[in-house]
C-alpha positions as CSV (number, residue, x, y, z in Angstrom):
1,X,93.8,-53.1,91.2
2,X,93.9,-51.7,87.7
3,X,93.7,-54.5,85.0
4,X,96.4,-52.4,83.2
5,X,98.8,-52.9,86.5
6,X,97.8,-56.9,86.5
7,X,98.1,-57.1,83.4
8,X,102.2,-55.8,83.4
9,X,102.8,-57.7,86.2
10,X,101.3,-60.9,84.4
11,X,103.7,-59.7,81.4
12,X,106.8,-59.2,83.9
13,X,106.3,-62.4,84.3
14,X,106.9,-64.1,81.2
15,X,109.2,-61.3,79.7
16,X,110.7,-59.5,82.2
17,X,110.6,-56.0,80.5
18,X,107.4,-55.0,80.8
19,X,108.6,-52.2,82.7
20,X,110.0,-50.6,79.5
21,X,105.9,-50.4,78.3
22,X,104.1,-47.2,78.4
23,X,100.5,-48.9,78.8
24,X,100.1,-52.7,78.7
25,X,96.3,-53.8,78.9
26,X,94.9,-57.4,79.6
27,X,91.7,-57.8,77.9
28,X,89.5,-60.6,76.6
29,X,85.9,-62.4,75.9
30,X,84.2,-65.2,77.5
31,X,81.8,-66.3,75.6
32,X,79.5,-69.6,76.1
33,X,76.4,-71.1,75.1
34,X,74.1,-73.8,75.0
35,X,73.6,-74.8,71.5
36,X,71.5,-77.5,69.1
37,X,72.3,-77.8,65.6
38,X,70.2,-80.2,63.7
39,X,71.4,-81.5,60.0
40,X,69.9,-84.3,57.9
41,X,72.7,-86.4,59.5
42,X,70.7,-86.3,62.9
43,X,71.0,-83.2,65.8
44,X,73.9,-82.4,68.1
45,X,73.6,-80.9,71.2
46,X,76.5,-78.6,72.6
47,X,78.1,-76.4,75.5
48,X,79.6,-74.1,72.7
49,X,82.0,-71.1,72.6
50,X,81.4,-67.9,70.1
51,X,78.0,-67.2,69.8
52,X,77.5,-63.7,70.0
53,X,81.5,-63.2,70.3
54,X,84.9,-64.8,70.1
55,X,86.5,-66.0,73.2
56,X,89.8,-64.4,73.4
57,X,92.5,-63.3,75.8
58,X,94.7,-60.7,74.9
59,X,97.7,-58.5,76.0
60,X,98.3,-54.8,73.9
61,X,100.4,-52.3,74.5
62,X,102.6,-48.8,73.4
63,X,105.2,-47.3,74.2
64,X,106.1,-43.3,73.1
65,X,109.1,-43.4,71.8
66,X,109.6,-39.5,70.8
67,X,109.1,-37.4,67.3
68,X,105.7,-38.0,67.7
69,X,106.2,-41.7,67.4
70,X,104.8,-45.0,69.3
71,X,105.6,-48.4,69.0
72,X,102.8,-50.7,69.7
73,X,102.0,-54.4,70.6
74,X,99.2,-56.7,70.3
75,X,98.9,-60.6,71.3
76,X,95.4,-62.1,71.5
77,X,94.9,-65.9,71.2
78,X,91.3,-68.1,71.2
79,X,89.6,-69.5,74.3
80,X,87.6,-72.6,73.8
81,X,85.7,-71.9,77.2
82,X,83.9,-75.4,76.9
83,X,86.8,-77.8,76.9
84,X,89.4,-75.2,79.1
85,X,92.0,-75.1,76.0
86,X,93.3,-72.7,73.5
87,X,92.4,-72.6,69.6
88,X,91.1,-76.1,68.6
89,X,92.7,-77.5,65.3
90,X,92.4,-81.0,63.5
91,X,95.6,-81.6,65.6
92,X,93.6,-81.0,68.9
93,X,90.2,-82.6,68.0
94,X,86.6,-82.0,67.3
95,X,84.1,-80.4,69.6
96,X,83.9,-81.5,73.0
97,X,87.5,-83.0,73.1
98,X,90.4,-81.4,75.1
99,X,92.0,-78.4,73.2
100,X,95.6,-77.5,72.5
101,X,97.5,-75.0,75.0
102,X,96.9,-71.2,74.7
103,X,99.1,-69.3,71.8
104,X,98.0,-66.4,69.6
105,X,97.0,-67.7,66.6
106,X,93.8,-64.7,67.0
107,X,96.5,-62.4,66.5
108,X,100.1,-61.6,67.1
109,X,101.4,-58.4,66.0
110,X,104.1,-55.2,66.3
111,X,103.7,-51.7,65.2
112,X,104.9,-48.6,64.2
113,X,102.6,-45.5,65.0
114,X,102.4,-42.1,63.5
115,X,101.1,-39.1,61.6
116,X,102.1,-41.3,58.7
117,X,99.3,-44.1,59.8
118,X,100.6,-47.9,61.3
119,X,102.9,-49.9,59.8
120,X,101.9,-53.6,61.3
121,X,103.7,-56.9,60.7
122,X,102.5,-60.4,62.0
123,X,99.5,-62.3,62.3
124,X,96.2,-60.4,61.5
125,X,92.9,-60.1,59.7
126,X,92.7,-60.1,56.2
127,X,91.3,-56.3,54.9
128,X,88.5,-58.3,52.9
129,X,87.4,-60.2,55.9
130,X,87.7,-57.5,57.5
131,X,84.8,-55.9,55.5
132,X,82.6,-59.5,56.2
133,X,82.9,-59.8,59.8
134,X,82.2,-55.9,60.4
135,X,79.0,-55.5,58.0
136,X,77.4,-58.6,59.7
137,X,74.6,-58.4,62.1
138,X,75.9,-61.5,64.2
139,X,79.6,-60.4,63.5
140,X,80.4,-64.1,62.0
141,X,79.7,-65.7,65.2
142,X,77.7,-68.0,66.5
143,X,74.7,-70.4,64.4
144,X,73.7,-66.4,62.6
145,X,76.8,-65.9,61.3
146,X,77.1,-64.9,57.6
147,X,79.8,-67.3,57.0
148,X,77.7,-70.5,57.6
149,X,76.6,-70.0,53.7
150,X,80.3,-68.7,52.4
151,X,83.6,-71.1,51.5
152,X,86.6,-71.3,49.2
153,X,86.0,-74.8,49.4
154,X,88.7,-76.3,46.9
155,X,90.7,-73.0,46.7
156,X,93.2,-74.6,49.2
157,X,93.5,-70.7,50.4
158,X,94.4,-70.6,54.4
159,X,94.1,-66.9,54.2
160,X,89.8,-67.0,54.5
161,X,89.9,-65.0,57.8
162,X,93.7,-64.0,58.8
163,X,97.4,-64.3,57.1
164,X,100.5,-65.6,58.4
165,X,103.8,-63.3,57.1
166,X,101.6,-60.1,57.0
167,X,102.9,-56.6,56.3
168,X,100.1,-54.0,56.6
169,X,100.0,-50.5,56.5
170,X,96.7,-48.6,58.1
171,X,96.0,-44.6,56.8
172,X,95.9,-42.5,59.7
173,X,92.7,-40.9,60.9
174,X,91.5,-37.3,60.5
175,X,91.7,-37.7,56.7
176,X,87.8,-36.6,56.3
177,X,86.0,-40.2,57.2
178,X,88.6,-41.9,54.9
179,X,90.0,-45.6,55.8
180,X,91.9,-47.9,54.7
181,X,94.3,-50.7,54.8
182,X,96.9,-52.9,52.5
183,X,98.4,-55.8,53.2
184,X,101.0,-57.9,51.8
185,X,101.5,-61.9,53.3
186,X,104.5,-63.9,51.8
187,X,104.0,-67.7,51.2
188,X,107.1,-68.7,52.8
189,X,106.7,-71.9,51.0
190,X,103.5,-72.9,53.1
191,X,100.7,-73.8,50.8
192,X,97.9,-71.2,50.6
193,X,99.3,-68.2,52.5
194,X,100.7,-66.0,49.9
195,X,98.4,-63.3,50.2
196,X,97.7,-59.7,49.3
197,X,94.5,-57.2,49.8
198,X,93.3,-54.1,50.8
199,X,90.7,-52.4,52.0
200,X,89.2,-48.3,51.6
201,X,86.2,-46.8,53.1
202,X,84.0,-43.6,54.3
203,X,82.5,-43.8,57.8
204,X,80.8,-40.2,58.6
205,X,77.6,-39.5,60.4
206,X,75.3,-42.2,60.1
207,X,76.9,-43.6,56.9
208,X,79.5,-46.4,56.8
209,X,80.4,-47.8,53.3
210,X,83.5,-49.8,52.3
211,X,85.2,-51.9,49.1
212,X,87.6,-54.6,49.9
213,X,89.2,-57.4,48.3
214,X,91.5,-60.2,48.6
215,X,93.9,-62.5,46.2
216,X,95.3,-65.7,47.5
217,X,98.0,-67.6,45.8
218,X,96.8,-71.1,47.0
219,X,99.2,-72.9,44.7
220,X,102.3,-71.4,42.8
221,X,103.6,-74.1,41.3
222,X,102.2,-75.7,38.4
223,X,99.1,-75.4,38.0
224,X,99.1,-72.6,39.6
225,X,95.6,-71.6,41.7
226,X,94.2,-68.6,42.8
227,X,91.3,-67.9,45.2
228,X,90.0,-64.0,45.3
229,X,87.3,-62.2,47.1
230,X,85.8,-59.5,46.7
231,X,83.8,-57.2,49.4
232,X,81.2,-54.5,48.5
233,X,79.3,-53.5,52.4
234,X,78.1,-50.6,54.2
235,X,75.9,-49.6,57.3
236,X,73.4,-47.1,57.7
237,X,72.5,-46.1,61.6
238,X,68.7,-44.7,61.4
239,X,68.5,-44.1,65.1
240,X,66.2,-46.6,66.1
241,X,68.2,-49.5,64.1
242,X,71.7,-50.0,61.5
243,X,71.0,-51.4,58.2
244,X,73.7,-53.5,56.4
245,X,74.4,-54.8,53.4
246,X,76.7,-56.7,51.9
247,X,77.8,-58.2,48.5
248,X,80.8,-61.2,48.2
249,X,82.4,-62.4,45.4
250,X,84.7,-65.6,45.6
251,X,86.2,-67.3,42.7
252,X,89.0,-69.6,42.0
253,X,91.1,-69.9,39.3
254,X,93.3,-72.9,38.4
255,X,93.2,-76.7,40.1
256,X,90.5,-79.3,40.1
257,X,88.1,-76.5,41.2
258,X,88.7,-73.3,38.3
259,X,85.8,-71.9,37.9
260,X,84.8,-72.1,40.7
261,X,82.5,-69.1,42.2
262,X,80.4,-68.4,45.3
263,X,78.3,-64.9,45.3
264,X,77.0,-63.7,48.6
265,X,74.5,-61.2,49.2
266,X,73.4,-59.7,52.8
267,X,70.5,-58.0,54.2
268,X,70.5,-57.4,57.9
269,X,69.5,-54.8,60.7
270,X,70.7,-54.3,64.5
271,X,67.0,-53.2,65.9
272,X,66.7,-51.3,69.4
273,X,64.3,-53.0,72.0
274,X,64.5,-51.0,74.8
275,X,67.3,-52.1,76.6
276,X,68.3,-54.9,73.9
277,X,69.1,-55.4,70.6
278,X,67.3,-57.8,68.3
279,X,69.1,-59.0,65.4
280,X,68.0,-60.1,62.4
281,X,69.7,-61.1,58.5
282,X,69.0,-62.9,55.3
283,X,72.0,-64.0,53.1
284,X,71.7,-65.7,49.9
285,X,74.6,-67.3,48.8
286,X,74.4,-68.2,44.1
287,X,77.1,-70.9,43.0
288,X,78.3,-71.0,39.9
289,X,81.2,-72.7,37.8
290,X,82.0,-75.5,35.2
291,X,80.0,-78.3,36.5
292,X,76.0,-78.6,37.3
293,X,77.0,-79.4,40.8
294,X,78.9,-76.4,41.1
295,X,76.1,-73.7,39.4
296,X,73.3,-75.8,42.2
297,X,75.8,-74.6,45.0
298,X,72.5,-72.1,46.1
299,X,71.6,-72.0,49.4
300,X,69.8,-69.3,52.0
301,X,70.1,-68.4,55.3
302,X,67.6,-66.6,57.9
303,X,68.5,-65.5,61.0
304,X,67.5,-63.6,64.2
305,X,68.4,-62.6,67.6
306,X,67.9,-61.0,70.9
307,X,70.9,-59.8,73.1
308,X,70.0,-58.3,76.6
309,X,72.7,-56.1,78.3
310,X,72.9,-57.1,82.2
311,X,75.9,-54.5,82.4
312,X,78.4,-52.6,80.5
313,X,80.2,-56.1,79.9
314,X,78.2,-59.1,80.3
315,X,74.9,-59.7,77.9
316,X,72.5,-62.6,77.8
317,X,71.7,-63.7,74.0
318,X,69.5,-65.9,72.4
319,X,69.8,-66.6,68.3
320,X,68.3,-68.9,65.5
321,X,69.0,-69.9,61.9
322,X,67.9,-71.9,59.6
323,X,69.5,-72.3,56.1
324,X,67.9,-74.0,53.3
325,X,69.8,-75.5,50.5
326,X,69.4,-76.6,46.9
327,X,71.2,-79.7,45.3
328,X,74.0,-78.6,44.8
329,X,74.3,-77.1,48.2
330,X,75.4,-78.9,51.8
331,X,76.0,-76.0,54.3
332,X,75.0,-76.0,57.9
333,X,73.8,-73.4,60.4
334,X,77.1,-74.2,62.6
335,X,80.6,-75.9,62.2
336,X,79.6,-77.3,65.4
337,X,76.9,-80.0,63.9
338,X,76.7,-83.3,63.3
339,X,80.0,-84.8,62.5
340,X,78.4,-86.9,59.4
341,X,78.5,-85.3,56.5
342,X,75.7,-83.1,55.2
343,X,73.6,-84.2,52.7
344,X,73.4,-82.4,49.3
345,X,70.1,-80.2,49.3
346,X,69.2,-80.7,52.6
347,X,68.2,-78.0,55.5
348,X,70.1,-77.0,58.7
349,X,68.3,-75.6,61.6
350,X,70.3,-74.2,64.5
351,X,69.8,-72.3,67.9
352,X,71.5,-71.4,70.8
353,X,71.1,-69.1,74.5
354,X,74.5,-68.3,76.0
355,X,76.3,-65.4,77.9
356,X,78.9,-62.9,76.9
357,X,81.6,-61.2,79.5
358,X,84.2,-58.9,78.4
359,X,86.8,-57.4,80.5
């Protein structure tokens, strides 16, 4: 049977209006790996989720509603495919403990489609993470990701990878190559979510290029704080491999940490191996603010990896990463080390083999 007829019958289920749906779709990841992360707090050996992709499962879906209109549905929530559980939180534990119940804190939004573009309201990406995750090699996942050297530590932002509260609006296609996004979060008196960003690019040919950037209101009351980022990243697709590059720009303003900045720059390639892909990225990551601590906040990263395509849908993979830091510098090739802290100046090696399905 069609996974679009399970799928509205496992909707029919909870709702009992599917019916009204003109296409509702079941899709997800299962993703799992074998994993070692070693810090200069010791090594930790894991069954691990997310390494070449995020374990999700998800339920989208329009409806035509006439003059040229659809309205549109998407809920998609984690799956921690170690531990059985939905999206782990401090509430629900560290790695290897049982996880909270499934929800869709991935993403849970509704849409209005159009010549006019999509209007979008819920949960969702941020535009300037957006621009990290898509102009990344290893797509911020797994020990390779980008985002091992990258934080607003101190910022007290929640809005780092997706908003609460969001109102977006997306430019339609067919306008030459030209995308973009804005979106608008409200605070609702929850610490760190006020947000607001947006996100313009050019994708034609072989070219990709895009500018995005991102202001959080961490704090409106006084003092007031402010965590920003900014985005500069494109791809080039050569054929035989696609270059990226990318440039980040995080500062905050305001708090025990003003002046606080993190600069990120990526170099990286998807290479074809005959029937693989072999991935491979450097990112260097400058600190810089008030204190001596913060300005020694410098730290690289190398990466590479191999993913081998057993079908349409399920791939073998197989990446390492080591990042070196200075001393002002503690970050780790994984959140899924050690649980002691990491010292200041001191390497992270990490690895992993795992599997990826999608359906």
């Amino acid at each position: 049977m069609k996974k679009s007829l399970l799928a509205l019958a496992a909707l029919t289920a909870f709702t009992g209006v599917a019916s009204a749906q003109s296409s509702v779709t079941l899709f997800g990841i299962i993703d799992a790996s074998v994993r070692n992360v070693k810090e200069s707090s010791g090594s930790l050996k894991t069954l691990s989720t997310d390494g070449m992709g995020s374990s999700r499962l998800g339920l989208r879906g329009t409806e035509d509603i006439g003059g040229g209109l659809r309205a549109g549905f998407w809920l998609e929530g984690s799956v921690n495919v170690d531990v059985g559980g939905g999206q782990k939180t401090a509430a629900t534990g560290p790695v290897g403990s049982s996880a909270g119940g499934q929800d869709w804190q991935r993403r849970a939004t509704v849409s209005l489609l159009g010549g006019f573009g999509e209007i979008r309201l819920g949960r969702d990406y941020t535009p300037d993470f957006w621009n990290h995750t898509v102009f990344d090699p290893f797509g911020t996942n797994g020990v390779g990701s980008s985002t091992n050297v990258f934080d607003a530590s101190g910022s007290g932002a929640t809005t780092v990878v997706r908003a609460n509260n969001s109102l977006g609006y997306f430019l339609p296609g067919g306008l030459g190559g030209v995308y973009g996004q804005v979106m608008l979060s409200a605070g609702e008196g929850a610490v760190g979510n006020k947000h607001m960003g947006f996100r313009i690019g050019y994708a034609a040919g072989p070219l990709n290029v895009a500018f995005a950037y991102g202001k959080t209101s961490a704090q409106e009351s006084s003092p007031s704080i402010d965590w920003k980022r900014f985005n500069l990243a494109g791809s080039y697709n050569l054929g035989f491999m696609t270059a990226m590059f990318q440039y980040i720009k995080s500062d905050t303003s305001g708090g025990s940490a003003d002046g606080r900045e993190l600069n990120n720059i990526l170099l990286g390639a998807n290479i074809k191996a005959g029937a693989g892909t072999v991935k491979v990225s450097y990112v260097k990551a400058d600190g810089d603010g008030k204190t001596a601590g913060e300005k020694a906040r410098d730290a690289t990263q190398l990466a590479f990896g191999y993913q081998h395509p057993l079908s349409k849908r399920t791939s073998l993979y197989a990446h390492y990463a080591r990042v070196s830091n200075k001393d002002g510098a503690n970050f780790t090739a994984s959140n899924t080390g050690p649980t002691a802290a990491q010292a200041l100046g001191k390497g992270s090696t990490g690895y992993e083999f795992g599997i990826n399905h999608s359906f």
